[in-house]
C-alpha positions, 0 to 999 in steps of 0.5 A: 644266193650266196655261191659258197654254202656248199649246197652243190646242185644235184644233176639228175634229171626229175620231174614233178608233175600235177601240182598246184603250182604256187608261185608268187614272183610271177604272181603263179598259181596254176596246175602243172609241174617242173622239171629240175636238172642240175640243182635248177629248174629247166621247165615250169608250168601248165605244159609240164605233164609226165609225157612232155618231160621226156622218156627215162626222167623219172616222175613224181605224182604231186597229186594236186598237192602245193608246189611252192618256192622253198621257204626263207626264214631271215629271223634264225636264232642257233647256238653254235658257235658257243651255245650248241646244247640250244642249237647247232645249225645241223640241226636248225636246219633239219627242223627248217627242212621239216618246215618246208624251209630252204634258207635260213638267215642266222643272227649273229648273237653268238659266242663268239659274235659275228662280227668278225670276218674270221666268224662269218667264214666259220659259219659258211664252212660249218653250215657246208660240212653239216646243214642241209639247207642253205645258210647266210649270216647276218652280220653284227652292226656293233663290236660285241653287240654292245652298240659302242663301235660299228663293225666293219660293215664292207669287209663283212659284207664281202666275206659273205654276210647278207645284212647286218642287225645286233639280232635281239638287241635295239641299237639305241644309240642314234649317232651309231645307228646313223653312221652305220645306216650311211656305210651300209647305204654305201654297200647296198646293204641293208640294215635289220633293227630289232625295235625296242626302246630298252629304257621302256622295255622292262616287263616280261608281256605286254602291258595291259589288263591281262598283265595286270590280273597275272600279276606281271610287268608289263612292256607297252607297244610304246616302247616299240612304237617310241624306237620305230619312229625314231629309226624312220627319221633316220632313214630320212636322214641317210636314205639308207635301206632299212628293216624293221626285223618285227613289229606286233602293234597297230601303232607300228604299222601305222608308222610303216605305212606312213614310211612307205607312202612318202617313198622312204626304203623301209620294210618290216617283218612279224613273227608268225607268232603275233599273227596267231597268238596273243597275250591271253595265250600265255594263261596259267604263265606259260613260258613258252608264250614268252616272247620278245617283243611280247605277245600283244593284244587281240586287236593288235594281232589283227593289225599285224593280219591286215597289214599283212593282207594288204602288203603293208608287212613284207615279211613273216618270220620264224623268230626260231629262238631256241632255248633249253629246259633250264632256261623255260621251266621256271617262274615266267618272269625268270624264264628266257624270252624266245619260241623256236618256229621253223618247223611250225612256221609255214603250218601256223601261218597256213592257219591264216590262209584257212580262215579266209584272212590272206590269200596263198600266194601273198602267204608264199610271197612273204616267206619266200620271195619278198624276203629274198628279194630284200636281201638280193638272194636267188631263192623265192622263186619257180622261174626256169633257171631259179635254184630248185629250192622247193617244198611240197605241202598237203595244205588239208594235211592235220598234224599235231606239234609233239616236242619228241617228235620235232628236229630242233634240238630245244623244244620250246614251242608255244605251238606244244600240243596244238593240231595245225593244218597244212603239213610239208610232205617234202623238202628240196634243195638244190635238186636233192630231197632234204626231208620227206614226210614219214 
């Protein structure tokens, strides 16, 4: 856990007790309770009950509600700095905290872009002044995100970023992106591509029959599957760590399972987007459905399902982009790419545990402690002595997504109207509750 975001840990003494206590780092879900102290967790477990956490801490009743790590999103696309009309991190972090997210990992498409070390310190010291949750940066691998010239990889990494990528933008030049996987590999760094081959990247959905009966271009799973490939190879070349930041097509986790089991260190997240929704979702040209890389087709979703079951996909992510009216209500194919998804994430992703599809602990696993586990941080887990990050959810709990009512500052969400099941009822960070349901 990055030690200076400023979240400084309450000392006061609590308790939550008669919980379902989820916690997949150590493969948990049990009933019982914890007890915080000092921003930390002191006490975990079946044998934390209100009596044993001692006369004068005072006692929450989870009533066999989740207890679970807090959330880490490693896909956080603000505004700020440059852009804040679509996002500022105060308020990114207020709808994290509503989502049950404690960590956000910020891109570094911004304006300016991180990739100097002068900006990576602004966003530490803007995220302690105003967020409520913690924050880390992605640095840029290339100057500009203009995939010419590689930033200074060790000096980022020391001023505080936690991985490097260009956000929403492939590197497609190879050489670079080999250079760049070797010095990260130096740093113990791991290296986040966005995978789409831009030559191919041309429509504005996915390629296929419903693209061509709306009459718009369409993008193939080509043009992902095309720039994977590739990656991998280079992978071989450095033996550099390396995470594919989301993948929506089969053909994509064919090629990561193939990765994994020759022992290459690759790993790969979804946007809890293409776990749940699909390109017929867009229907009458619905912008808000317009995403990058673009909602694919039934079966590719189910893909993306399986192979989150089964491990194959490390992580879920938000893929919170938050972009303002003027940018979405317009023609589809003139409107932006992107969909904000913190406070959604965790609900929409719940759907999949409703169905039968995957299993709790392995949901937990990939939003909170798999990702923290690829990036080195504390958070993602329960243990004594974790950071006491923690959301508690009402997994029953129906809610239905209203943009006057969500804390991001943009409201394009492909959720808009949609009743989820599963509601955050509080959020804790550091010992201090962030948010707590109304």
């Amino acid at each position: 856990m990055p030690s200076d975001t400023g979240i400084k840990g309450d000392v006061a003494r609590r308790a939550y007790v008669n919980a379902r206590l989820v916690d997949p780092a150590e493969n948990m879900d049990t009933t019982g309770g914890i007890v915080i102290a000092d921003g930390r967790i002191v006490a975990r477990g079946p044998k934390v009950t209100a009596k044993s956490a001692g006369n004068g801490t005072p006692v929450t009743d989870c009533k066999g509600k989740l207890l679970f790590p807090g959330l880490l999103d490693m896909r956080t696309f603000t505004g700020e700095p440059g852009n804040e009309y679509r996002e500022t991190l105060a308020t990114a972090s207020e709808a994290a905290a509503a989502g049950g997210v404690t960590t956000m990992i910020v891109m570094p498409n911004t304006d300016p872009v991180v990739d100097d070390v002068a900006i990576v310190d602004f966003i530490l010291r803007r995220a302690r002044d105003t967020a409520v949750v913690r924050v880390a940066p992605m640095a840029a691998i290339t100057k500009g995100l203009k995939g010419e010239a590689m930033t200074e990889i060790g000096m980022l990494q020391e001023a505080g970023a936690v991985a490097v990528t260009d956000g929403n933008k492939a590197v497609a030049n190879a050489q670079l992106l080999r250079r760049a996987l070797s010095y990260a590999n130096d740093f113990g760094l791991l290296v986040v591509q966005h995978v789409e081959e831009a030559s191919l990247t041309t429509g504005v959905m996915n390629e296929g029959e419903v693209a061509t009966r709306l009459g718009l271009p369409g993008t193939p799973p080509a043009a992902e599957v095309i720039m994977l490939e590739r990656d991998i190879r280079l992978v071989e070349l450095t033996g550099a760590r390396y995470h594919a930041a989301q993948i929506s097509c089969a053909a994509s986790l064919d090629l990561i399972r193939t990765a994994k089991q020759r022992g290459l260190p690759v790993s790969c997240g979804v946007s809890v987007n293409h776990l749940v929704l699909n390109e017929n979702d867009i229907g009458a040209y619905r912008t808000f459905f317009k995403m990058s890389p673009p909602l694919r087709s039934e079966d590719d979703r189910k893909a993306m399902i399986t192979g989150l079951a089964d491990a194959s996909i490390d992580v879920i992510v938000s893929s919170h982009d938050p972009q303002s009216a003027d940018t979405k209500r317009l023609p589809f194919a003139e409107a932006e790419f992107g969909a904000i998804g913190l406070e959604t994430m965790f609900s929409a992703a719940l759907s999949l545990h409703h169905a039968g599809e995957v299993s709790l602990p392995r949901l937990m696993s990939a939003m909170s402690t798999k990702p923290a586990e690829l990036l080195g941080l504390e958070a993602g887990r329960l243990a004594p002595g974790a950071p006491a990050d923690f959301a508690i959810a009402d997994p029953d709990k129906s809610w239905t997504v209203e943009d006057a009512k969500l804390r991001s500052r943009a409201k394009n969400s492909p959720f808009e109207h949609r009743t989820l099941e599963g509601r955050v009822l509080e959020t804790v960070v550091a010992g201090r509750t962030v948010y707590a349901y109304d």
